[in-house]
Each structure stands twice: as structure tokens, then as C-alpha cells.
C-alpha positions as CSV (number, residue, x, y, z in Angstrom):
1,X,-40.1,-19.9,-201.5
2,X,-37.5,-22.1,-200.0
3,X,-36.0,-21.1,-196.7
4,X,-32.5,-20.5,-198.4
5,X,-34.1,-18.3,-200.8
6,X,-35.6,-16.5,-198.2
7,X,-33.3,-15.9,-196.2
8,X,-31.3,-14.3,-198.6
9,X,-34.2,-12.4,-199.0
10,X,-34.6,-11.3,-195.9
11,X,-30.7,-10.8,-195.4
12,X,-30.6,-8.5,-197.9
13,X,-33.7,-6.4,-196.6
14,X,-32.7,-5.9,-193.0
15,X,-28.9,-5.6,-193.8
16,X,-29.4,-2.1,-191.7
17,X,-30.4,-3.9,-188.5
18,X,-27.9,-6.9,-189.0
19,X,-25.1,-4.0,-189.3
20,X,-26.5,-2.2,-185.9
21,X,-26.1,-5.4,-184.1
22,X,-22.4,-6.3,-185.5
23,X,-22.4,-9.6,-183.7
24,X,-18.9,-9.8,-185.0
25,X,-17.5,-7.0,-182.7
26,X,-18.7,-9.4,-179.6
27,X,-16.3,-12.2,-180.0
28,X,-13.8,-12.7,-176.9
29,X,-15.2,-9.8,-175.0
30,X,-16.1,-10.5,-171.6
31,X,-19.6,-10.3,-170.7
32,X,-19.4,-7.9,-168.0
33,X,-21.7,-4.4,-166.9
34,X,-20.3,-2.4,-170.0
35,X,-21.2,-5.8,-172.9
36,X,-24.4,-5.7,-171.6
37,X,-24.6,-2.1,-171.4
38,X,-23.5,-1.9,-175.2
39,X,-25.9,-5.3,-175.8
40,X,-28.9,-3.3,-174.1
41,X,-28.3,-0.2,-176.3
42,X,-28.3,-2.2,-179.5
43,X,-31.6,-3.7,-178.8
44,X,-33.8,-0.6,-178.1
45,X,-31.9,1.3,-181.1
46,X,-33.3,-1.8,-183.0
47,X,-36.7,-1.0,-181.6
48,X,-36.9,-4.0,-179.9
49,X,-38.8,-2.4,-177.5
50,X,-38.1,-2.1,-173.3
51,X,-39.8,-5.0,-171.7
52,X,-38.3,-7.3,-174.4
53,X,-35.0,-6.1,-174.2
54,X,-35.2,-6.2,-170.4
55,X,-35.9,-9.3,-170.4
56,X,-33.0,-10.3,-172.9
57,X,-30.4,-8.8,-170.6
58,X,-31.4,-10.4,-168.0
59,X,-31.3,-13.9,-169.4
60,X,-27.8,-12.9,-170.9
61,X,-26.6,-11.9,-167.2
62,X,-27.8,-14.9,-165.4
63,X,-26.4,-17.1,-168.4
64,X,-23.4,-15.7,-169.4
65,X,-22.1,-13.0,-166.4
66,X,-18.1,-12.7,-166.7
67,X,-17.9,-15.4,-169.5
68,X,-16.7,-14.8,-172.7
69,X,-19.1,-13.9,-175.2
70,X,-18.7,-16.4,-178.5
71,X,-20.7,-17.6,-180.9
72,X,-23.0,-19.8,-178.3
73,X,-23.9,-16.5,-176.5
74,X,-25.0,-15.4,-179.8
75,X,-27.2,-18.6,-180.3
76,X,-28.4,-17.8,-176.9
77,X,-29.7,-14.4,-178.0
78,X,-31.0,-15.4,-181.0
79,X,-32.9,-18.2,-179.3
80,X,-34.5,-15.8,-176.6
81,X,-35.5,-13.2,-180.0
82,X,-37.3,-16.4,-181.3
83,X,-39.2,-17.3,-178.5
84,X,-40.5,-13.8,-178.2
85,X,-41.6,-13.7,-181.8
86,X,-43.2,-17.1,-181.4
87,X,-46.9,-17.4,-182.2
88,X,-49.4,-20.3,-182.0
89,X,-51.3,-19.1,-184.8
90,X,-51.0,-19.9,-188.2
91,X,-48.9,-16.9,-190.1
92,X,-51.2,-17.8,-193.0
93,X,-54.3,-15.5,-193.9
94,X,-57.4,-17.4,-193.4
95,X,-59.1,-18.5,-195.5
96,X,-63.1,-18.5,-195.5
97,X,-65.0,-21.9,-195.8
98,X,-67.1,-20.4,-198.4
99,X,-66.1,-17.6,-201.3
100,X,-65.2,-14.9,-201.0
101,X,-62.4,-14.5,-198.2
102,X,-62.3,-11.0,-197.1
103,X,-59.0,-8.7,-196.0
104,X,-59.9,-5.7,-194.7
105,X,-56.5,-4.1,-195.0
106,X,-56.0,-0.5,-192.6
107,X,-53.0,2.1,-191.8
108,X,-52.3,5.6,-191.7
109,X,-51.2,7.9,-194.7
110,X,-47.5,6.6,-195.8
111,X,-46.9,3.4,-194.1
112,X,-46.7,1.4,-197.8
113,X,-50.6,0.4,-197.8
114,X,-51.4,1.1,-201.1
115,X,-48.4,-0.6,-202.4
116,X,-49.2,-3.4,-199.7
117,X,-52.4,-4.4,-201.0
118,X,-50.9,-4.5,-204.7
119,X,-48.3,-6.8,-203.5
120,X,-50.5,-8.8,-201.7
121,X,-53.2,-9.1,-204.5
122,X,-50.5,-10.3,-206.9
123,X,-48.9,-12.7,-204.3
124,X,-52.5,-14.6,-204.0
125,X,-53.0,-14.1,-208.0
126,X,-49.9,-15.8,-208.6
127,X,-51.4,-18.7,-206.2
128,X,-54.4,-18.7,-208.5
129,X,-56.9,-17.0,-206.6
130,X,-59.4,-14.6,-208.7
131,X,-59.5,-11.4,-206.6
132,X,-61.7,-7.8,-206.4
133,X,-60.0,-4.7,-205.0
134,X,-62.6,-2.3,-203.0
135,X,-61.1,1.1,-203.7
136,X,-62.5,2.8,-200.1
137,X,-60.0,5.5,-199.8
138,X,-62.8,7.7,-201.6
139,X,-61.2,10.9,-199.8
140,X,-57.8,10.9,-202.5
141,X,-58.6,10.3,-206.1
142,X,-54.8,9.5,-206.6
143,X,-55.4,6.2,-204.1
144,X,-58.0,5.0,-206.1
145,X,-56.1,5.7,-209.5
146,X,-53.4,4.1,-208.0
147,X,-55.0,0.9,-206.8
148,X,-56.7,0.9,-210.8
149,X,-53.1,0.7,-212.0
150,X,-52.0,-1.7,-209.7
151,X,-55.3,-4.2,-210.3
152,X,-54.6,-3.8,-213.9
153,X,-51.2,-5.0,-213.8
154,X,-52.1,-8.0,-211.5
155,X,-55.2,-9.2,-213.2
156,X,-57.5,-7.9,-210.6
157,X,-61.1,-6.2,-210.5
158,X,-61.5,-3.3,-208.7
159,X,-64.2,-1.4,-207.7
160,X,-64.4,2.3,-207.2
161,X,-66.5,5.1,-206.6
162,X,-66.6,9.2,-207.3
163,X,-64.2,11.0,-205.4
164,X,-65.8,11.7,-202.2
165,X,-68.3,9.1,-201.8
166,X,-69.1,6.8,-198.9
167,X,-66.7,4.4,-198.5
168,X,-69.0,2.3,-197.1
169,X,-71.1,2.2,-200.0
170,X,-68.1,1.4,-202.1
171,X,-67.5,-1.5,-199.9
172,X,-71.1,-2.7,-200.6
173,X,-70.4,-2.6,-204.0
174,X,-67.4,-4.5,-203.7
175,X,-69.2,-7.3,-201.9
176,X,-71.6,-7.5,-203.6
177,X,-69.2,-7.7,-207.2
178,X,-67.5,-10.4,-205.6
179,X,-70.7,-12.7,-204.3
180,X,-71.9,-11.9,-207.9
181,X,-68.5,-13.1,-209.5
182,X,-68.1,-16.2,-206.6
183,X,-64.3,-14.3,-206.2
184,X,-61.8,-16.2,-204.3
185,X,-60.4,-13.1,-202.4
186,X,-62.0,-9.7,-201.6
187,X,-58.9,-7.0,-200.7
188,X,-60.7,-3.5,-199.1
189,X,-58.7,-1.1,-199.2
190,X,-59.2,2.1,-196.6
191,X,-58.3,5.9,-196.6
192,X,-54.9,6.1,-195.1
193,X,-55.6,7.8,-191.9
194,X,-54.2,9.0,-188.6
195,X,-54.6,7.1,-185.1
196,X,-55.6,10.0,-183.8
197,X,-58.3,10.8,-186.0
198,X,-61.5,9.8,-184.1
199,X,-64.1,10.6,-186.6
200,X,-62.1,8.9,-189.8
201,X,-61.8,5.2,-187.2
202,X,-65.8,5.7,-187.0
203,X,-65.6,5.2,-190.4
204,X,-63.8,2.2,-190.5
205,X,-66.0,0.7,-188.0
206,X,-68.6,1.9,-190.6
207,X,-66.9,-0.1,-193.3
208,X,-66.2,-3.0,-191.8
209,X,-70.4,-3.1,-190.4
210,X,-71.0,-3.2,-193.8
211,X,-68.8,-5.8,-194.9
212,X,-70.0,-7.8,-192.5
213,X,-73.5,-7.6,-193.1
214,X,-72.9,-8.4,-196.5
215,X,-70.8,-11.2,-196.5
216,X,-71.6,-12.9,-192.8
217,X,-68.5,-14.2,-191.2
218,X,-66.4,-11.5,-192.5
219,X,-63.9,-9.7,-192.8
220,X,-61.9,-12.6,-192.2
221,X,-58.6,-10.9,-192.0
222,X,-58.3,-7.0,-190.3
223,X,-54.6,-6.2,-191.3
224,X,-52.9,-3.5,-190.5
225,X,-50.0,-1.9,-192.5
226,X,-47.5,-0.5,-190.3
227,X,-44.3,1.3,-190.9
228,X,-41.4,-0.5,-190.0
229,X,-39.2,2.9,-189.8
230,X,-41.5,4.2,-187.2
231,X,-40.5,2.2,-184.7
232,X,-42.2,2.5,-181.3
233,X,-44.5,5.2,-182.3
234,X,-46.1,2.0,-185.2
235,X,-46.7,0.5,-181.7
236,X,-49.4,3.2,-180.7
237,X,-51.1,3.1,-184.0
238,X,-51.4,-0.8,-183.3
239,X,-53.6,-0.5,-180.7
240,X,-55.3,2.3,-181.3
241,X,-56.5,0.6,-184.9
242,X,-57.0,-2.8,-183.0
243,X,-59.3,-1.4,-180.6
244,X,-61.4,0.3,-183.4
245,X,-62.0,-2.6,-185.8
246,X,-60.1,-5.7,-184.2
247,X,-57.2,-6.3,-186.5
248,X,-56.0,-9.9,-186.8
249,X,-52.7,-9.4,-187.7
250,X,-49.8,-6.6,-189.0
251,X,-47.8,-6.1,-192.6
252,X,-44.5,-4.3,-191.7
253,X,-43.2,-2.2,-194.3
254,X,-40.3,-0.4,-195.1
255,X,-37.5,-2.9,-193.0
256,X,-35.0,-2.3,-196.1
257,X,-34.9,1.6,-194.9
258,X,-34.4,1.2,-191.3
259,X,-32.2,-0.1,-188.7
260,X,-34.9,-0.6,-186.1
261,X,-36.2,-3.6,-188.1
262,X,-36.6,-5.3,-183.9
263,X,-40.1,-3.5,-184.3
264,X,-41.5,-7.0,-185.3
265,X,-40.2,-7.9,-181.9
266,X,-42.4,-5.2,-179.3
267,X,-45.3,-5.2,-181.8
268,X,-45.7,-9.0,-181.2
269,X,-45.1,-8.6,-177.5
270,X,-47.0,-5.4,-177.2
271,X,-49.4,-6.0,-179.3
272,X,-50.0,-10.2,-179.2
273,X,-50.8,-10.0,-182.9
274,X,-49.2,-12.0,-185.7
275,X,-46.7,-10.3,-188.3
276,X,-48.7,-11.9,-191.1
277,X,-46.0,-10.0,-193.8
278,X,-43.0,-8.0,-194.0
279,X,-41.7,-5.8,-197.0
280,X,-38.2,-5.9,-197.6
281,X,-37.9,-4.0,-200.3
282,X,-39.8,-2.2,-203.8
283,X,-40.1,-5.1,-205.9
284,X,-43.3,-6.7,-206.6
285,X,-42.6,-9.7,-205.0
286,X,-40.5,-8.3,-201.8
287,X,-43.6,-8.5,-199.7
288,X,-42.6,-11.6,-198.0
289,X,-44.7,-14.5,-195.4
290,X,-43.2,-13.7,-191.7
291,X,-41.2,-16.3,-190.2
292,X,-39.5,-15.8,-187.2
293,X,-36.6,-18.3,-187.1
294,X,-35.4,-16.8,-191.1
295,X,-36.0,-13.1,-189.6
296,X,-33.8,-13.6,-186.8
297,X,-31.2,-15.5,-188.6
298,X,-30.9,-12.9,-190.9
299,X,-30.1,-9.9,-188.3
300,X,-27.1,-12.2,-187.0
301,X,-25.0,-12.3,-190.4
């Protein structure tokens, strides 16, 4: 998509956090105690997160103390948001050197991961990619019916099992479809589960074991689906899923609903892991490629 087009896209999506920020209302105000005060609170509403935000202030205060605040102190800002948000890596998914590439795809019950994985499947369908879903979320036949109806509608396979059956073994199955088939993508889906849920994260690490033994070099993407309306409490989830199976990167759901759409902000410095996608709204195609420079531009409208 070109950048026009998605900035629009994302404009439209985060319009909640653009209006908490308001950069309008700073024009010819003097950038004293109470501007930065005000500027502060704006930020962690916006989930930006503490250290971030500290650190914002700051470099407002030593730039800009008792000058008037104009549309270069609002470049300024948006500058210091985009170097936070900067990342080395590639915001693509990788890509394995031999078929099939393999996204294990996580997050807890309610954060959009279902819907997610559709998106996603029909985003690299469109790209001409042949693709099997693994229907692991075993524990709710509703997920897996779900997924069925989604995989029909994008041209997918999907495998499945009975209700209750290892997920594991449905992600053997699944691996083995796809060698079988020599599928461009593999997408596993997972039971959505809680953080806090120690003996449902042992089996992920049980799923993911599998996977790997299966299809060496694999998963090659862990991504975690995270709920942008959460806000700090998506930050927690983050690392208690990354120390369980090693995620690679986050899909941030939900921005359209929320004002605290600065979450992509403290999970990248909290976290150090790429925001690989972001959902910005129900449509099939509103699961949208992170890009740092069109997501800030779009909260400063």
C-alpha cells in the first residue's frame, strides 16, 4: 500500500489517540512547568509508558523550556516518538529458505487472535502464498469452527482435530500436511490463554517442541497478539509469553477502540520486540505492516 494510503489508514484507526494529544491546543502556549505537566499526562494516558515519556519531557525541557510551543516543538516530539519506535530489524515476517515458513501465532483469550490469523492468512494469500492453518486451540470447538470459516473464505487448508485433543498432535498433523503439500506458509494457531496460566504456557512450549522437530529451523516467526486497549497490563503478557516460547515479534489489535494507541511505544522499549502488525479496524484487510514514521504521523493530525 502506498504511504498516502496508509496513512489514511492509519489516521482513521487511531483518530482516538490523535484526539487525546490535540496538538492543536499547544500552539502559542509557553512551554513552562504546567505545558509539560499537561504534555506528560497526555503521554502516559496514551500508554506510552513511564520511562519513555520521562525521557520525552526531558528532551522537551532542555529543548524548548520557556519558548513557545509551535509546530517545530511538535516535529520535535514526533521525532523523539520515532526514534523510540525505531528498530534495526526488518518489520517483515521471515521468510524460511526452504517451504514451509512457519508462524506460530500466541495470546490470551480476546486480544483479536483468531481474527488475527484470518487477516494475516488472507494478507499473504493475496501475495500468492498457498497456506495451512493448524487449528491448536483444541480446548474451544467454536475457535476451531471459526478458524474453518475463516480458511474457507481465504482459500486456506486447515487442519483440525476433536475437541479436546492434543494440540500438539494437531500441530504434527499440520506439519506434516504442509511438508506433504510443499505449502508456502504454515499459520498455528494456539488456545487463547492467560499469562498467568502456568500449566497452559507448558503447552505451548509443548507445541512449539513439536514444530520444531518436525520442520527443523522452525517456527520461524513466534507472534504474539496483543490487545492494544490493554495498555500496560499487554506489557506483562509480553514477557511473560516471550519467556515461555521466545516470541519474535507483536500484532497490536484493537487501536481503532482505544485512546492509548502509544502502547506500540513501551512494548517496543519494554519489550525490544518488533510490532510486526497493527489492526486498525474490522475489515479484512485493516490488519496493516507497522511503520513507525506513518504511525506517528498519524497521532499528530
Amino acid at each position: 500500500m502506498a504511504i498516502k494510503g496508509l496513512l489514511e489508514r492509519f489516521k482513521k484507526g487511531l483518530a482516538k489517540t490523535a484526539q487525546l494529544f490535540n496538538v492543536r491546543s499547544w500552539f502559542g502556549r509557553k512551554v513552562d512547568q504546567e505545558f509539560l505537566d499537561e504534555l506528560e499526562s497526555r503521554l502516559i494516558q496514551a500508554d506510552v509508558g513511564v520511562v519513555a515519556t520521562a525521557q520525552i519531557i526531558k528532551s522537551v525541557r532542555e529543548a524548548y523550556a520557556d519558548q513557545t510551543a509551535d509546530e517545530e516543538l511538535v516535529e520535535f516530539v514526533k521525532n523523539q516518538l520515532k526514534e523510540l519506535l525505531h528498530d534495526p530489524r526488518p518489520d517483515v515476517l521471515t521468510v524460511a529458505a526452504k517451504k514451509p515458513s512457519v508462524y506460530l501465532i500466541a495470546g490470551v483469550n480476546g486480544s483479536g487472535k483468531t481474527t488475527s490469523i484470518a487477516k494475516l492468512a488472507q494478507r499473504l494469500r493475496d501475495q500468492g502464498n498457498s497456506i495451512v492453518l493448524a487449528a491448536c486451540d483444541t480446548f474451544r470447538a467454536a475457535a476451531a469452527d471459526q478458524l474453518s470459516i475463516w480458511a474457507e473464505r481465504a482459500g486456506c487448508e486447515i487442519v483440525r482435530g476433536a475437541p479436546g485433543a492434543d494440540p500438539a498432535s494437531v500441530a504434527h498433523d499440520a506439519c506434516q500436511r504442509a511438508l506433504a503439500r510443499s505449502t508456502d506458509v504454515l499459520i498455528v494457531d494456539t488456545a487463547g490463554r492467560l499469562h498467568t496460566q502456568t500449566h497452559l504456557m507448558r503447552e505451548l512450549e509443548k507445541i512449539k517442541s513439536v514444530i520444531q522437530r518436525q520442520i527443523p529451523g522452525s517456527p520461524h516467526e513466534v507472534l504474539l497478539v496483543l490487545d492494544g486497549g490493554n495498555g500496560q497490563n499487554a506489557i506483562r503478557q509480553a514477557e511473560m509469553f516471550t519467556k515461555a516460547i521466545g516470541c519474535t515479534g507483536v500484532i497490536l489489535t484493537k487501536l481503532d477502540g482505544t485512546a492509548k494507541g502509544g502502547v506500540v511505544v513501551a512494548v517496543r522499549q519494554t519489550m525490544k520486540l518488533p510490532v510486526k502488525f497493527i489492526g486498525v479496524g474490522e475489515a479484512i484487510d485493516d490488519l496493516q505492516p507497522f511503520d513507525a514514521d506513518t504511525f506517528v504521523e498519524s497521532l499528530f493530525t
